[in-house]
N, C-alpha and C positions, 0 to 999 in steps of 0.2 A: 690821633691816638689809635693803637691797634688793637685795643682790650678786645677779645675773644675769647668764650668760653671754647678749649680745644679739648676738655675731657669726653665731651659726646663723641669722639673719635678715637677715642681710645679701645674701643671693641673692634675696631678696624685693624688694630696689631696685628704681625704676626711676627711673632720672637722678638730682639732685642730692636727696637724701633724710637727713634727723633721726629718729632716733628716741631717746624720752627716758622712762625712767622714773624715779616721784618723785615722795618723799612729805614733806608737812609735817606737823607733829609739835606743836603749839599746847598751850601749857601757864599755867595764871591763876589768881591765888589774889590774893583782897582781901579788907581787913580795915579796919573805920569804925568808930570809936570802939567798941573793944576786940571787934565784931561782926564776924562770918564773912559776907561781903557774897555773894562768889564765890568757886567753887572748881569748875574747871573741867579739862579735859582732853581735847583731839581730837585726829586723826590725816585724813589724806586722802590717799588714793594713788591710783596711777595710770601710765596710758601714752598716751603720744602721739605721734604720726610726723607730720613735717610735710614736703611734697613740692613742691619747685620745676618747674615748666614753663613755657616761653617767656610771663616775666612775670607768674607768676600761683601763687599758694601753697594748697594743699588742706591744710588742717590734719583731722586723727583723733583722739580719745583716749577713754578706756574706763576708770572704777576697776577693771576687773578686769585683772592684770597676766600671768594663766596664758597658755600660749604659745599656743594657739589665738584665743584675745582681741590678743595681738599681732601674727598675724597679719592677721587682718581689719581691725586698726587700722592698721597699713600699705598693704594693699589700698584701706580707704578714702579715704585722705588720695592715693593715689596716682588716685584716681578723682575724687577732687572736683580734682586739679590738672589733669587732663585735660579735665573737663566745662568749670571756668574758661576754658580756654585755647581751648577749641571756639567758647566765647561771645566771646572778647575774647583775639584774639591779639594783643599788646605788644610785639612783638620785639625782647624787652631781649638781652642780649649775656647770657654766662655768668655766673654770682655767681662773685667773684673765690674761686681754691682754697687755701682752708689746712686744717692741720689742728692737733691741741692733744694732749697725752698727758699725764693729770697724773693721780697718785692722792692726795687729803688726805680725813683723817679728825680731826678736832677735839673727838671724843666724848672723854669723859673716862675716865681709868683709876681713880678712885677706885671704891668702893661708893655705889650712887646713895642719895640721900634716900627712904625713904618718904615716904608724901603726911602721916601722922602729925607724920614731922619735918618735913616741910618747912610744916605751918599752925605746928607748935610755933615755931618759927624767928621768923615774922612774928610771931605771939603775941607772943614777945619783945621785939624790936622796938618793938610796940607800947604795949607794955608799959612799955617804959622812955621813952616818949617822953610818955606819959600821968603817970608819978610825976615825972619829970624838970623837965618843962614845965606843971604842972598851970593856966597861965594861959591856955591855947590853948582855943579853941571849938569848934575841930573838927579831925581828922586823919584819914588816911588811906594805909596801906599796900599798898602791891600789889605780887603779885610776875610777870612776863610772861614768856614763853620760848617761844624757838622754833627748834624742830631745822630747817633745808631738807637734805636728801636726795638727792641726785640722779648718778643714771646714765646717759652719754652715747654714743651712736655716730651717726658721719654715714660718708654714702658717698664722702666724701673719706681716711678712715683715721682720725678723730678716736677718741678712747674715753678718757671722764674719768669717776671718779668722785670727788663729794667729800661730808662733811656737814661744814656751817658751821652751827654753831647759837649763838645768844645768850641772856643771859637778864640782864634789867634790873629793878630796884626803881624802884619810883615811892611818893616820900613827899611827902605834899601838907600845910600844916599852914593852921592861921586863925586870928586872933583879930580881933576887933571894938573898933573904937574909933569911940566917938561914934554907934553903929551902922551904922558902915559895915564889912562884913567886908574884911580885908588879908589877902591869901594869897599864900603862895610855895608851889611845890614844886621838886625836884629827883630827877634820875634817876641813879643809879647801876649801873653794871653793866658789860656788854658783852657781845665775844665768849669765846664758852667757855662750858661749865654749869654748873649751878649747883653743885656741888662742886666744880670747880679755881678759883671766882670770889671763894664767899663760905663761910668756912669759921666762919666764929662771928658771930651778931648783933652783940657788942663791937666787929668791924672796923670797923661804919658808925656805932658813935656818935658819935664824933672829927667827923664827916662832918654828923650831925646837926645837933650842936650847932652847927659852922661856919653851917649853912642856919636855927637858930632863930636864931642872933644877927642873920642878916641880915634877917628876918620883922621883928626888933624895932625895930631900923633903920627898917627902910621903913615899920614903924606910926607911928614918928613923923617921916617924913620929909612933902617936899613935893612940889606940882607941879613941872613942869620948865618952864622958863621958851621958850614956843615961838621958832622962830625956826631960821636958818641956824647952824648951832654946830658949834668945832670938837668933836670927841669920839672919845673910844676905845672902838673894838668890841674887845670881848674873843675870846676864840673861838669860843665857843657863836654868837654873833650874826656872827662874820666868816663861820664856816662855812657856816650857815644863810644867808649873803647871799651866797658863792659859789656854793652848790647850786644855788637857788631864780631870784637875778637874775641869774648868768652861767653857770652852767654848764647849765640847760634851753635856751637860747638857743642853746647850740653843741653841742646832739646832732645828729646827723644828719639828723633826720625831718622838727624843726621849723626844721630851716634848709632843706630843701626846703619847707616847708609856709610859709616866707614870712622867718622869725626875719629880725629886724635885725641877728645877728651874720653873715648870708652877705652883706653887704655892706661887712663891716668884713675879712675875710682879710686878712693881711701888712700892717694897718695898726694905730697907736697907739691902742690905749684904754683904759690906764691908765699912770699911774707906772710911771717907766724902771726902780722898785726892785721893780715885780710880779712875779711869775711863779705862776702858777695852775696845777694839775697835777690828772688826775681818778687816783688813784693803783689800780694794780689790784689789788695784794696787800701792800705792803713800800713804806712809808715810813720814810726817815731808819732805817735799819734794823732796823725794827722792824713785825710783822702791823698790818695796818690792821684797823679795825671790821670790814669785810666784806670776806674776802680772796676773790679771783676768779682763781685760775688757769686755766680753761678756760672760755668762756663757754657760752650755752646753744645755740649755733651753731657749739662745735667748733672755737671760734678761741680761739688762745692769747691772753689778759690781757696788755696790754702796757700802761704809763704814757701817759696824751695830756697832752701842754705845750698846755696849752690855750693860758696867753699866756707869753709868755716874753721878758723886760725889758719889757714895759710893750705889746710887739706881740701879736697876734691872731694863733696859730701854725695852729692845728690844730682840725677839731673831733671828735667823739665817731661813732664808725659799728658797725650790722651788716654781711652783707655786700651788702644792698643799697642803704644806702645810698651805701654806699663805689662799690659800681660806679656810682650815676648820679652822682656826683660825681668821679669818675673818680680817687679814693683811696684806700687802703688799709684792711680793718679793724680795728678798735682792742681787740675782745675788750668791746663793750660790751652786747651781745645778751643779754638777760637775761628770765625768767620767772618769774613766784610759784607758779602752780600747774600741776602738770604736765596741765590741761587749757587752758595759756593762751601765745598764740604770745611767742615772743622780742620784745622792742622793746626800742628803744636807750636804754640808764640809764645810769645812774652808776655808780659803787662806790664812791669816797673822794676828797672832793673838796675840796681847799682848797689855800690861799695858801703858797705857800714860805717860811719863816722868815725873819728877817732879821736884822739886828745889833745893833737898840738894845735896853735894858731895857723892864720895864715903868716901872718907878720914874723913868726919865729920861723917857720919853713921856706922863707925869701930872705932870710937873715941868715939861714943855717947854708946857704949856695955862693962861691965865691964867683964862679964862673958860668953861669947858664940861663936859663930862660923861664921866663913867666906864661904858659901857654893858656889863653883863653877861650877863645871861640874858632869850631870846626868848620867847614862848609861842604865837603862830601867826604867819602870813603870808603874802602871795603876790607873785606877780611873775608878767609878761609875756613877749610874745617881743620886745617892746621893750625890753626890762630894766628895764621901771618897776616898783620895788616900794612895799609896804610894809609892815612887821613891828612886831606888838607886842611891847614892852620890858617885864619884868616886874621888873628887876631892875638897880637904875644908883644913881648917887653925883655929886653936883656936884663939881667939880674946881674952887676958887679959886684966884688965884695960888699954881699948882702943890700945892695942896694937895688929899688928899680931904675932904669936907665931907657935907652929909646924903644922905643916903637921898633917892631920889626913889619917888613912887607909878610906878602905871602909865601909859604912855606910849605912843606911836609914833614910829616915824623913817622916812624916803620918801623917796624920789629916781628918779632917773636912774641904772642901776649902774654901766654905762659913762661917765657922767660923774662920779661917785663916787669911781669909781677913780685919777681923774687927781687928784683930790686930796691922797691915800695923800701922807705924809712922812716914817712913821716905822713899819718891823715890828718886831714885840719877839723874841726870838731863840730862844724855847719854843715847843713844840707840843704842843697839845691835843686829841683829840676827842670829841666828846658821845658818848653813849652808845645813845642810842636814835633813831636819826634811822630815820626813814619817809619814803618818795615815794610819794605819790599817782597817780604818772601812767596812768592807766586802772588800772592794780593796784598796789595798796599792797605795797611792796616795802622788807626794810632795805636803808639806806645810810650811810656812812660821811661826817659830818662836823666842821669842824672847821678848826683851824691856828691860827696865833698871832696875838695883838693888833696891831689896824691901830690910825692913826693920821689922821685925815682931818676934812672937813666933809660934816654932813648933815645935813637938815630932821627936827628932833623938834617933836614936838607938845604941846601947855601941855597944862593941866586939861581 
């Protein structure tokens, strides 16, 4: 735990000033055919202040968290804002003032695992997926977790502490036909640790089995027949295509930096039935993946309507972007390691539910596809993407039909969206989502099956 009182430091300010301590907590264990692959274990802590002056930001930080280290980590950061500003005065206006007050803890009250129980655990697991399945060519178990840590004060009045930690399995399987190998995997987990998550191996065979029957499926499934098709994104892929093609497009940074969504404000770009939301902590009432009550700037988490009916509402800010765009912050300022400045993310991003089934919107498609699980992807500040399909089903007159291999699908997001006819009225989120943007950070994705047309790819 890093409880520290940091307000004895607070007479150390000068002008608009962060200081953050915080440690990640990085926990891995993998197992490949019945073999101890990885078994790992790190921590990385630390302090950093980071110092606003007319335009220009001096960042400091130090693993060593003792109070003499903190202070010269604030001296610093207040030296390199001033050296900055000597060179290049910007005479921006003040960063807009808030402040946040939140204390969560997410640690678990159980008795933690040994590292003994926790390979035994996988063991298991593996174990049963090895007698279970014995046609499989190759598998693979892993287990990921990671505590984030963090304790906050800005010289606006801010002071949050919380730890959000997750831990996810990853089960990969393959068998080979005709010698080409066919692999699926799937992730389970989330937020919480590993003892309020997974309390017996047996919880995920249920789980398993669901993901080998699909493997068998897709072994003897087909290509997908290229072309404009209608098709249902499930929510693994809707998520992952609100993250990635719309909601990078409406952070803050890269809509100064040029995004084609600062041209679209208070205007239509999708379906009047959309509504797109980056959630901070509490969807539909219930923790999201990655809950954010205070951000890493001292600003209270609030929900952004990114679109709302089908218009271009809002988009995503720290607080500087919010001041050159003369808007408010959103609580999106975020950090991976407490030696890395704030920049503007996400936290739980997807599509509002809507009111139809799935069973009615796989009934309503004569000729197209069931799209379920992604495996990578990217997109622009154009919002042109495209993601690989690992995981889909042809849809005949309203029916499901085979398995398809692996695929892609690409478009225009924003014109995408205008396509949308039908959301199914459950919500889902994936488990282990990652953003890459300069620092690999988790996020929270997800929401319910759309309905629409997009370009998939044959063989």
């Amino acid at each position: 735990m890093i409880r520290k009182d940091l307000t004895q430091f607070t007479n150390l300010f000068k002008g608009y000033t962060e200081l953050r301590v915080q440690e990640n907590r990085s926990d891995g264990i993998s197992i490949v055919e019945g073999d101890i692959w990885g078994n790992t274990k790190s921590a990385k802590s630390g302090v950093s202040a980071r110092v606003y002056s007319e335009g220009n930001w001096g960042l400091a930080s130090n693993p060593n968290v003792s109070d003499e280290e903190i202070k010269r980590v604030i001296k610093s950061a207040s030296g390199n804002a001033t050296f900055l500003s000597s060179k290049e005065n910007l005479m921006m206006n003040d960063l807009p003032f808030t402040t946040g007050n939140y204390d969560i803890d997410f640690s678990t009250k159980k008795q933690k695992l040994s590292r003994k129980e926790l390979i035994e655990f996988l063991k298991t697991i593996d174990d049963h997926i090895n007698k279970t399945y014995p046609n499989l060519d190759s598998r693979a178990v892993t287990m990921s977790g990671l505590d984030m840590e963090k304790l906050i004060i800005t010289s606006t009045g801010s002071h949050s502490y919380s730890m959000i930690p997750r831990v996810i399995f990853y089960i990969d399987m393959t068998v080979v036909v005709n010698g080409e190998p066919i692999s699926l995997y799937d992730v389970y987990g989330g937020l919480g640790q590993f003892e309020d998550l997974f309390t017996s191996p047996k919880d995920l065979f249920p789980k398993i089995a669901e993901q080998y029957e699909h493997l068998m499926k897709k072994s003897e499934g087909v290509h997908a027949e290229a072309g404009y098709k209608d098709v249902i994104l499930d929510a693994d892929l809707a998520g992952i295509l609100s993250h990635e093609a719309i909601g990078h497009t409406t952070e803050g940074d890269l809509v100064l930096g040029g995004s084609v969504a600062g041209d679209y404000l208070n205007q239509k770009v999708a379906s009047e039935m959309v509504t797109l939301i980056d959630y901070a902590h509490t969807a539909h009432g219930k923790t999201c993946p990655v809950p954010l009550y205070v951000d890493d700037e001292g600003t209270t988490g609030e929900d952004v309507v990114i679109i709302e009916n089908g218009i271009l509402k809002n988009f995503m800010h720290n607080k500087e972007t919010a001041m050159k765009l003369k808007m408010s912050p959103t609580g999106n300022a975020r950090a991976f390691g407490f030696y890395d400045e704030p920049l503007v993310r996400m936290r739980n991003t997807a599509i509002v539910p809507g009111t139809s089934k799935l069973e009615e919107m796989i009934a309503s498609i004569d000729d197209g596809y069931y799209l379920i699980k992604s495996s990578n992807g990217q997109a622009d500040s154009t919002s042109e993407f495209m993601f690989g399909v690992v995981l889909g089903y042809e849809i005949k007159k309203g029916k499901i039909k085979r398995a398809i291999r692996n695929t892609t699908i690409s478009g225009v997001a924003f014109d995408m969206l205008k396509t949308i006819t039908m959301i199914s009225d459950d919500m889902a989120w994936s488990s282990g989502g990652m953003c890459g943007k300069k620092q690999q950070i988790p996020v929270g994705m997800g929401g319910p099956a759309v309905k629409c047309k997009i370009n998939i790819g044959g063989r």
